[in-house]
LODREN-356784 format. One record per atom (N, C-alpha, C, O): x, y, z. Coordinates in steps of 0.001 Angstrom, whole numbers, plus 500000, padded with zeros to 6 digits. Last residue first. Layout:
XYZ...
END
This chain:
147803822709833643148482822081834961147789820822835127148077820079836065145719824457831916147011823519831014147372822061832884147120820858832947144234825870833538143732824425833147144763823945832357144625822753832083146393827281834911145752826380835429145005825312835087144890824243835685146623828786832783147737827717832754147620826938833730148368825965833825144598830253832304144923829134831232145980828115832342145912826897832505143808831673834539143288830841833860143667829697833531143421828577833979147506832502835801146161832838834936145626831383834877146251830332835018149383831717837075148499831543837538147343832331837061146414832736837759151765833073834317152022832660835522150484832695836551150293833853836922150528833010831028151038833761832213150759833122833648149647832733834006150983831323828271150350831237829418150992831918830568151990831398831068151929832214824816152285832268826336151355831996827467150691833031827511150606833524823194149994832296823484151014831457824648150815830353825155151667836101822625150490836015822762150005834871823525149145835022824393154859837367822799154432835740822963152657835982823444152431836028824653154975839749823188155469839832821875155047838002821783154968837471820676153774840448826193152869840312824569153499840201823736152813840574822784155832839808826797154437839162827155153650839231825996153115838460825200157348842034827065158248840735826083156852839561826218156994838464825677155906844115828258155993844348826413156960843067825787157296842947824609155968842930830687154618842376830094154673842781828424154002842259827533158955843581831491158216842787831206157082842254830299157189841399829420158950846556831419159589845650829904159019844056830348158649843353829408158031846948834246157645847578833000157874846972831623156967846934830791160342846334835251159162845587835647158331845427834379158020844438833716162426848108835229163172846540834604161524845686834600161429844587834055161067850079836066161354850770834776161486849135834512160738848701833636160846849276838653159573849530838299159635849601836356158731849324835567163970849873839429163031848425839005161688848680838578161464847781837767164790852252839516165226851317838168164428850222838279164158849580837264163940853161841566162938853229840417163529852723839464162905852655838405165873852267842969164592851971843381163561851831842491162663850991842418167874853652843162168329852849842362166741851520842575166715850309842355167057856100844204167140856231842736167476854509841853167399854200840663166415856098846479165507856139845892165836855625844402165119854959843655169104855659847026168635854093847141167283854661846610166658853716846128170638858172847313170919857380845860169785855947845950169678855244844945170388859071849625169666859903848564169780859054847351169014859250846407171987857332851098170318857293851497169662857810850082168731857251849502174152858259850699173883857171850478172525857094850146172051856823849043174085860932852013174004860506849820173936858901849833173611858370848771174070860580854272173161861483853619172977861327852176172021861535851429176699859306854572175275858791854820173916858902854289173040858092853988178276861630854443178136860417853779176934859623853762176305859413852725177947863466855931176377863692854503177454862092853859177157861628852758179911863606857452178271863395857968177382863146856878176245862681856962182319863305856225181455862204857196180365862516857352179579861572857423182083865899854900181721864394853927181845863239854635181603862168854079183044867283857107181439867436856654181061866104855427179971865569855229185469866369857435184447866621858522183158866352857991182373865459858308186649867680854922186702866174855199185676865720856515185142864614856431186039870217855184185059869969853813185398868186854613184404867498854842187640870711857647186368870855857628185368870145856826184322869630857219189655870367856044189542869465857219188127869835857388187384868878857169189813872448854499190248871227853732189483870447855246188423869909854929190183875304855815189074874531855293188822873119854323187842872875853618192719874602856753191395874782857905189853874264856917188962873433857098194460874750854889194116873242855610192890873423856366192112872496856592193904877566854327193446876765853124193557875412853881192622874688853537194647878584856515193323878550856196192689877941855499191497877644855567197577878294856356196718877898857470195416877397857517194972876408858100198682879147854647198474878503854318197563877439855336197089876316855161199648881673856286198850881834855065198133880378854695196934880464854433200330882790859422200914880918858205199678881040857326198664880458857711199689884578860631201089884708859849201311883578858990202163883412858118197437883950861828196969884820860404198752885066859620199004885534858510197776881064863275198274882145863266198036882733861790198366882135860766194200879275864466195904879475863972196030880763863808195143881598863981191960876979865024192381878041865320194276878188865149195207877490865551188729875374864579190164875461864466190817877039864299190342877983863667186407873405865503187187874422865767188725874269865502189581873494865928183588871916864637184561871614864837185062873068864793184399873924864207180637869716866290181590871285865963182984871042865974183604870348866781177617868344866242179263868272865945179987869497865967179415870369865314175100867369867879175878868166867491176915868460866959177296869379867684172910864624867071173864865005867739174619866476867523174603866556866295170930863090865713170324864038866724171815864460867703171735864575868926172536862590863229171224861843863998171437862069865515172014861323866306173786866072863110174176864296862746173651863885863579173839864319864715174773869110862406173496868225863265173652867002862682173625867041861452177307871196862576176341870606862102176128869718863328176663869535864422179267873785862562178952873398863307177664872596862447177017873300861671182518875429863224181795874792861848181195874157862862181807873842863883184900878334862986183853877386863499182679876885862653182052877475861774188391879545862652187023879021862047186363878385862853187029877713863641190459881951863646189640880990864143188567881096863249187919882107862981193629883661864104192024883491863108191436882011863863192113881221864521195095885720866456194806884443866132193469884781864887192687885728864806197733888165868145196526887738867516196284886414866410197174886124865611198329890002870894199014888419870083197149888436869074195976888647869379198523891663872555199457891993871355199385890863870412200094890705869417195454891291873903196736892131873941197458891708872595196769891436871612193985888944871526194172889233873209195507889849873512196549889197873438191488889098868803192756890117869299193047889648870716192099890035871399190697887244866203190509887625867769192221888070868505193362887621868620188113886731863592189900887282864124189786887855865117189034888819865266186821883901862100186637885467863555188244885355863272189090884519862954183848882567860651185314882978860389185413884243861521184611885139861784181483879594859702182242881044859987183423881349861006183835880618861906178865878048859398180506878277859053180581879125859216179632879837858888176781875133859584176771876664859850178314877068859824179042876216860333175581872778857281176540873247858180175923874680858263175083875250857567174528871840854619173990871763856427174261871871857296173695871395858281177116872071853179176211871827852733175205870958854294175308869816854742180449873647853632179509872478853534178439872648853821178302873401854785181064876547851855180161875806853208180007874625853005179304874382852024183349877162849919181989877267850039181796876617850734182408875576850495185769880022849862185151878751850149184008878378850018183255879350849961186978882351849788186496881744848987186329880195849171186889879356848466186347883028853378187147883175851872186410882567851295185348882142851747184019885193854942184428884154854163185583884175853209185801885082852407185320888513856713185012887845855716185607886519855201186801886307854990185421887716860253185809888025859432185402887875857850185041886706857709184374889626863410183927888562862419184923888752860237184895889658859404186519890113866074185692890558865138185419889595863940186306888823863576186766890877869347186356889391868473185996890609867550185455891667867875189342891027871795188554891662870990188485890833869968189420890163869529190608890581875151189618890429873863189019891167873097188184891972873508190551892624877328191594892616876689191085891673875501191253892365874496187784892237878448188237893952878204189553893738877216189699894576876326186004890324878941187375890036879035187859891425878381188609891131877451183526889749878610183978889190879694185576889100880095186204888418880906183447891106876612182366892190877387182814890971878941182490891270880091184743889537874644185386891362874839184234891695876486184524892594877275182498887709873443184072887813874528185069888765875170185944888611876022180937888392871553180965889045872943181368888780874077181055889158875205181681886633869737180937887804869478181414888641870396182217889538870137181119883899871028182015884052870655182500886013870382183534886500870840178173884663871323178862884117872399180481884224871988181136884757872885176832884039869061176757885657869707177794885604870458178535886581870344177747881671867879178054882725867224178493884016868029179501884722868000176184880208869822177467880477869425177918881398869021178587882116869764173348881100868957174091881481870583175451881386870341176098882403870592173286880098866231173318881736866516173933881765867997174955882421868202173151877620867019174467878306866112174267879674865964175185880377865540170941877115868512172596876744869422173542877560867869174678877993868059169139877161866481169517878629867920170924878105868481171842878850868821169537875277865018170020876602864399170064877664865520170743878690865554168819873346866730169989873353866626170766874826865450171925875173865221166367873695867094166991873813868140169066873803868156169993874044868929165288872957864922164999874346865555166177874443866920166587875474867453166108870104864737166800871384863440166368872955864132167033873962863889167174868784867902166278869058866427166564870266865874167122871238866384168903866184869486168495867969868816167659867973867625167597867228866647167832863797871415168159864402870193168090865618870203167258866209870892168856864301874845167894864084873721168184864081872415169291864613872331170780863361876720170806862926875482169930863130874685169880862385873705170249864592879707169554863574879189169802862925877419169014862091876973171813866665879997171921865468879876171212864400879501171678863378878996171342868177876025170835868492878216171781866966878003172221866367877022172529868740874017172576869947874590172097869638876040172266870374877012175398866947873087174023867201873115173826868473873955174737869119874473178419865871870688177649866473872067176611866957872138176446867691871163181991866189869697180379865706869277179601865568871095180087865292872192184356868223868057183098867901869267181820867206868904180925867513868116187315868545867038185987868517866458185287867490868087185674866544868772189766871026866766188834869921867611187663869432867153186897870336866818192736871420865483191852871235864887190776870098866139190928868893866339195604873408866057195281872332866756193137872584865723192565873648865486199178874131864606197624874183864544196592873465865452197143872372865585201493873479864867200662873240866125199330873773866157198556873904867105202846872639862499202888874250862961202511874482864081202918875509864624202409870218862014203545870403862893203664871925862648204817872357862622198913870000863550199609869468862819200910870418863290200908871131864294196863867685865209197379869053865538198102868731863850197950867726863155192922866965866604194071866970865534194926867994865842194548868999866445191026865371868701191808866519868532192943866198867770193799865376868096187600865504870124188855864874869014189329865678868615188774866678868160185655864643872696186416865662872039187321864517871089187596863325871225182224863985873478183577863600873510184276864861871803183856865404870781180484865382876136180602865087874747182030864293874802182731864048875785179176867699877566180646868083877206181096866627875935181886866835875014176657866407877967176292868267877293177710868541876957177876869465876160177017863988878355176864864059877210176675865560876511176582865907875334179059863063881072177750863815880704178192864006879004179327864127878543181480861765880530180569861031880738179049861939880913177987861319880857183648862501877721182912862756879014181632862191879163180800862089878262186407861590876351185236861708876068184292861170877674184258860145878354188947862204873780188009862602875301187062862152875162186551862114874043192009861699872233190269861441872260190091861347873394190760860639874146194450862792870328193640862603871445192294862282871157191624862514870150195473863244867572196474863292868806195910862870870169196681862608871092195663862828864518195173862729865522196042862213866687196867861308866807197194865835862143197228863699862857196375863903863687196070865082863862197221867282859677196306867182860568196325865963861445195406865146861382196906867990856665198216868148857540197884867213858897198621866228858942194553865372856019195534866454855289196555866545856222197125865541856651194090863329858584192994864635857847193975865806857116194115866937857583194933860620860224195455861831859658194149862475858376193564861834857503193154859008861276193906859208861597194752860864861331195003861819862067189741859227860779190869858902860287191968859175861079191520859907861961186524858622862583187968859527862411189165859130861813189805858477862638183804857633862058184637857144862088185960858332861436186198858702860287180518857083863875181256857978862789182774857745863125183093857656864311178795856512865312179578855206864482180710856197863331181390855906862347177601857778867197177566858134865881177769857171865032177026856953864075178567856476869631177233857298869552176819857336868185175682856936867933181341855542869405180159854659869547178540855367869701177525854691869866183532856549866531182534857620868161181552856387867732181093856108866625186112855743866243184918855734865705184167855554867120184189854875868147189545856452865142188275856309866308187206856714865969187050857819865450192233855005863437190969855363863431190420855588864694190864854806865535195711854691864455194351853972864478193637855129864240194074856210864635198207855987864574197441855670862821196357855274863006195623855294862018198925856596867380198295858162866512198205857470865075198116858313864181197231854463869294197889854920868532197383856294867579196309856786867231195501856296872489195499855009871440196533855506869854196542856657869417193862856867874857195506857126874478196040855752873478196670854716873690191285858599875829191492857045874981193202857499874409193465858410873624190120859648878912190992859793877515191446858341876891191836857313877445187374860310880429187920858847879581188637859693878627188090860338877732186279862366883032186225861928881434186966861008881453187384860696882568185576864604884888185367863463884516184760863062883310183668863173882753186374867602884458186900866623885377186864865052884987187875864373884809185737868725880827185341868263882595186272867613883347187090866963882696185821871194878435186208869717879171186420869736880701187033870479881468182998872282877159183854872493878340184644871139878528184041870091878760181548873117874490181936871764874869183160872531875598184039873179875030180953876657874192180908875504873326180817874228874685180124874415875685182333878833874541180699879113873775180231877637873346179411877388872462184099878708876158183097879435877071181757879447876052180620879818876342185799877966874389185171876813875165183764877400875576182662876870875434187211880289873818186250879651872775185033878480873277183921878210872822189388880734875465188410881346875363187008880849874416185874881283874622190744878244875243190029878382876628188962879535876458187885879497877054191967878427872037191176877199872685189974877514874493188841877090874721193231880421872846192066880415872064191022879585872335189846879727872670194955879255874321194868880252875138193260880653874227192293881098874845196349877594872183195787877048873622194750878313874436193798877946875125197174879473870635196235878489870155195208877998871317193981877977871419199579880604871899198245881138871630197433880431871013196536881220870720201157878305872360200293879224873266199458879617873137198456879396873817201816877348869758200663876348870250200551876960871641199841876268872371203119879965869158202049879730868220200997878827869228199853879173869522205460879536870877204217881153871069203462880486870183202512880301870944206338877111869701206298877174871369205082878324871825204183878209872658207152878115867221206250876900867538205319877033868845204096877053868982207819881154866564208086879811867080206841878915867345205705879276867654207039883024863598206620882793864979207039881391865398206679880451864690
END
């Protein structure tokens, strides 16, 4: 398949998919900044590499209502195109919370689901996982979507990062085999930004109780010196 029909139908995925997700608006801020710099979303502090496996970065959106978010968009030279969204659900920015953010991944889901019932020439069907395994507080999953003669796979991945949404979407041709295996490479790199943090945090208990343990050997090198005077006991007040 040429390049030219591939990043069509990608695009053309891309518009149907929106309808379950982050719309891009009229009014927005494209940041047209080198394709090696990093961008690091001032909401999140979360920080985009440049290149993600095949994957460069090609754009950054980002809308001034917060329900469309700002967009980031990787392609690579098949024209895969890889978006990842960060974005709330009202304007007001509230945080999301975990109830609220497992119904936004079922509405997705359904929504994607039942693109056929707004479009007679669509047809969504859910596909079996490969052998992959989920990142870990994510929601994941896999569609093959028919429009007339042309057909596309599409993954969607969607997590919760201090009270934000993230999703990322990627969509290609079921003819580049090797499609799927970058799809889920970029994803697993997606998701070890967010739980970076998440293991940080999980390791400072641990390096927490090493002191109680370094505290502990104290008073057994205390008593190996009986006649030691301990620090504002008694004694060493009347020694002073």
């Amino acid at each position: 398949m040429m390049r030219f029909s591939r990043t069509l139908l990608i695009g053309s995925a891309a518009g149907f998919l929106c309808l379950c997700g982050v719309l891009t608006a009229a009014a927005q801020d494209v940041f047209l900044r080198p394709a090696t710099e990093a961008f690091v979303d001032k909401d999140t502090l979360l920080v985009f590499p440049a290149q993600v496996d095949t994957f460069q970065k090609v754009r950054v959106r980002k809308n001034e209502n917060p329900v469309f978010g700002t967009v980031v968009r990787y392609e690579n030279e098949l024209g895969t195109c890889a978006d990842v969204y960060i974005y709330s659900l009202d304007t007001g920015a509230k945080p999301v919370q975990q109830d609220m953010f497992v119904k936004h991944c079922l509405e997705t889901d359904q929504g994607i689901l039942n693109l056929s019932t707004q479009n007679p020439k669509i047809k969504v069907a859910r596909l079996e996982a490969p052998a992959h395994n989920a990142p870990e507080g994510g929601y994941e999953t896999f569609y093959r979507i028919q429009n007339g003669s042309t057909q596309m796979d599409s993954v969607l991945y969607l997590a919760l990062y201090k009270g934000k949404l993230v999703k990322v979407r990627i969509s290609y041709s079921p003819e580049d085999n090797d499609e799927l295996t970058h799809a889920c490479i970029f994803i697993d790199a997606v998701a070890a930004l967010l739980n970076k943090e998440k293991s940080a945090a999980a390791r400072k208990p641990d390096a927490q109780q090493d002191k109680p343990d370094a505290q502990q050997d104290k008073p057994d090198a205390q008593q190996d010196k009986p006649d030691a005077p301990k620090a504002n006991s008694p004694k060493s007040k009347a020694n002073s």
